[in-house]
N, C-alpha and C positions, 0 to 999 in steps of 0.2 A: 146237467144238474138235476132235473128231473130223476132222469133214470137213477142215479145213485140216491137219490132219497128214497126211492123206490127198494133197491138192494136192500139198505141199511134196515129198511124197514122189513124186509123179506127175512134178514139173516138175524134179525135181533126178537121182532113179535113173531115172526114165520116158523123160529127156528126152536124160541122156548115153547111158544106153544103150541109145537108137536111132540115134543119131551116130555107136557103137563098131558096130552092128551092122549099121547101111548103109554103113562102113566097111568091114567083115570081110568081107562078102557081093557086094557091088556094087565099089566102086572099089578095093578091096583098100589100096592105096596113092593119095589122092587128091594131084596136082598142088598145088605152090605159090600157082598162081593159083586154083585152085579152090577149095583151104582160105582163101583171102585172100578171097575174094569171100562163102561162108561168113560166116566173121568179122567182114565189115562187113556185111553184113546185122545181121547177129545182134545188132553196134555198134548200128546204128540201132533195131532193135528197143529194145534198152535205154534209149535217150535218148527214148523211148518212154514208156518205163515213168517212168523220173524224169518227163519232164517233163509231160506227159498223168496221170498217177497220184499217185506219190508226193509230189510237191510239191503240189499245189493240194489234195489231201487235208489237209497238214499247216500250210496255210496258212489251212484251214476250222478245222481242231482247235484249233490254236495260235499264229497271227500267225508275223510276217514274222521273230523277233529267233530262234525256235525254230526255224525253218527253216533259217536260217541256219547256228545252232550246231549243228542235227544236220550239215548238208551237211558241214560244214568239217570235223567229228570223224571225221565218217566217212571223207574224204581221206586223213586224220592215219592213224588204225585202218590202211587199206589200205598204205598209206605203211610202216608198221612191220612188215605184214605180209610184205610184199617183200621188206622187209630182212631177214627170216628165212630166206627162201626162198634170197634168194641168199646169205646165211652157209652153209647145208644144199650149196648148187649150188660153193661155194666159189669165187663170182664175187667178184671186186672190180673191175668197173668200173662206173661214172659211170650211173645211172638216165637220163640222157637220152640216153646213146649210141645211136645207130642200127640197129639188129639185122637183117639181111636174111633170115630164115627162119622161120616160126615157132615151132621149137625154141629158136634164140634167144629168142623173143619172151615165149616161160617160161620164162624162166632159165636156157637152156642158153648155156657160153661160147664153147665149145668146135666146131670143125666134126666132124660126125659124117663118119663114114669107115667104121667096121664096125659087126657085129653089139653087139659088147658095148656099143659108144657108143651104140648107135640104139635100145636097149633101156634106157641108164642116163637117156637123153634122154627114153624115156617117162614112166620111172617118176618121173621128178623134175616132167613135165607134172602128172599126177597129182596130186601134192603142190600145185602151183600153185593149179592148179583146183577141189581141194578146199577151198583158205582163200579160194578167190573166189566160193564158192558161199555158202557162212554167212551172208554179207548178204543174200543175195538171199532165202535161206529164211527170213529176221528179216523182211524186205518180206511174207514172203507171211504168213505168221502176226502178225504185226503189224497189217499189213491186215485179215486175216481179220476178227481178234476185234473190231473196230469198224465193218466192214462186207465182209459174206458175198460180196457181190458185187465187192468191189476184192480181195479174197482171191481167187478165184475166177481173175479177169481178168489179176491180176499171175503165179498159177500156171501159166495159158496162156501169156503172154509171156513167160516164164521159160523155157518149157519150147520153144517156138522158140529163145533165145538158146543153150539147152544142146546142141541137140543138131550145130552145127559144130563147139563145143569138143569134143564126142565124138568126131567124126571125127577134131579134130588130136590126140586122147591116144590114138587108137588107132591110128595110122599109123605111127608110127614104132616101139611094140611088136612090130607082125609084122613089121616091116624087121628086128628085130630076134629073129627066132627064135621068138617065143609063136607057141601054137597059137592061129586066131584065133575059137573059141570061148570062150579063155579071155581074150582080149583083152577081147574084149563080157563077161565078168564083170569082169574088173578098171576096165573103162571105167564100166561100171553102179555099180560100188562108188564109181566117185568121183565120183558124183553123191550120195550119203548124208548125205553133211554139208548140203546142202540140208535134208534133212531134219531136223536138229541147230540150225539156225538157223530153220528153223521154231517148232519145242520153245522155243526163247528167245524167239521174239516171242510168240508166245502168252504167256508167262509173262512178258514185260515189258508186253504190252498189256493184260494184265488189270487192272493197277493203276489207272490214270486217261488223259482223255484225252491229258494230256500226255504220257507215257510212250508211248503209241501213234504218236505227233506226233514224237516226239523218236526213234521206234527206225524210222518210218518217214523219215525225214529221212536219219540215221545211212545206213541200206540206200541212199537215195538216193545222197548223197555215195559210199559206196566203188564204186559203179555206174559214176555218173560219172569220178571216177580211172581206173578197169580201164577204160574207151571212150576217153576222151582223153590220158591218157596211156602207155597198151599199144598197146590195138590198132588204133585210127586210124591213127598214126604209121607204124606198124609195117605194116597197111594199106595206104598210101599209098607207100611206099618198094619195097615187095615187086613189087608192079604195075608201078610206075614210070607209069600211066598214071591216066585218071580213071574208070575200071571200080571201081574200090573205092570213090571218093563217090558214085556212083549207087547200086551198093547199097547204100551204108548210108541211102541216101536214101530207097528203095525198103523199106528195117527203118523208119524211121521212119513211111511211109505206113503200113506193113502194122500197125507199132503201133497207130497212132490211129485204125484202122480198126477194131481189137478192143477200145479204148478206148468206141468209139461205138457197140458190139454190143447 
């Protein structure tokens, strides 16, 4: 139990903020294309982890009917949780609109233009990222408790997926005025809730296999939504070219390759 509170905490604060800190340090401001290519990596990393991990785990645990109703719930979950975000962003458009930046791409509407926008643009990433990380930390504690080494292995992947997201919450903070040591705190803070969804799978996996089966599923599902319906899309549009399916192709190799470790 320990040790994956440990992981959760490695691959959620460990993981954003090294993203926020090779941000701060090195690219200061990374390029559109560079955070896009990021991003699909990190996509495919995750389709990774669902499909190599958390699915055929939970198809061992619990057949194919539990599988399913975690994936779907877990869509549904993510789904509501968007719509929080953008109530919070005071967005009212259309969830399949098109978004050309990745500001947009976390809820922002609005085109930034100054300091105050490019800093309300972060802080609202932040908020994003933190409700997209809860599943992933339920993946890795949920895993965990029914076997030490798909906890383990989901924490490593995680912590590859987190750390482009760090780069894109801490970029537009310094555009925005922060000093960017403190950037790399607040970007490290929004990896934490990783750790808060670790604490829930643990405590939902301890119950029985089903429950394990069922909050790995759940983590599966909202995984899958934030890939294919965020940032593929979103991905694919920003490039305008096929550099972002290769890497996400190249996250998917590099998952299965830590799957097979």
């Amino acid at each position: 139990m320990t040790q994956m509170i440990l992981f959760s905490a490695a691959a959620g604060i460990g993981g954003m903020g090294l993203g926020g800190l090779i941000s701060a340090v090195l690219l200061r401001r990374p390029s559109e294309n560079m955070t896009c290519w990021l991003l699909s990596f990190a996509a495919g990393v995750m389709i990774s982890i669902v499909c190599f991990g958390l699915v055929p785990e939970t198809l061992h645990l619990a057949g194919t009917a539990v599988c399913l109703t975690g994936l779907i719930l877990g869509i549904i979950i993510i789904m509501l949780l968007n719509r929080v975000v953008d109530r919070i962003t005071e967005t009212r458009q259309e969830h399949l609109i098109i978004h050309h930046t990745y500001e947009e791409l976390y809820h922002e509407s609005s085109i930034i233009e100054n300091r105050t926008k490019m800093l309300r643009s972060g802080i609202l990433m932040i908020i994003a990222i933190s409700l997209h990380n809860i599943p992933e930390g339920i993946a890795i504690g949920a895993g965990g408790s029914h076997d030490f080494r798909l906890g383990a292995m989901l924490a490593i992947m995680i912590a590859f997926h987190n750390i482009p997201e760090g780069l894109a919450v801490a970029a537009p903070l310094m555009a925005g005025g922060i000093n960017r040591w403190t950037v790399v705190l607040l970007t490290t803070l929004s990896g934490a809730t990783t750790l808060l969804g670790g604490l829930l799978g643990i405590a939902i996996g301890s119950f029985s296999d089903l429950s394990i089966a069922l909050s790995l599923s759940i983590a599966g599902g909202a995984m899958l939504y934030i890939v294919f319906g965020e940032i593929i899309p979103q991905s694919i549009v920003m490039t305008k070219n096929r550099t972002a399916s290769i890497a996400i192709l190249l996250g998917i190799i590099m998952g299965l390759i830590i799957t097979q470790i």
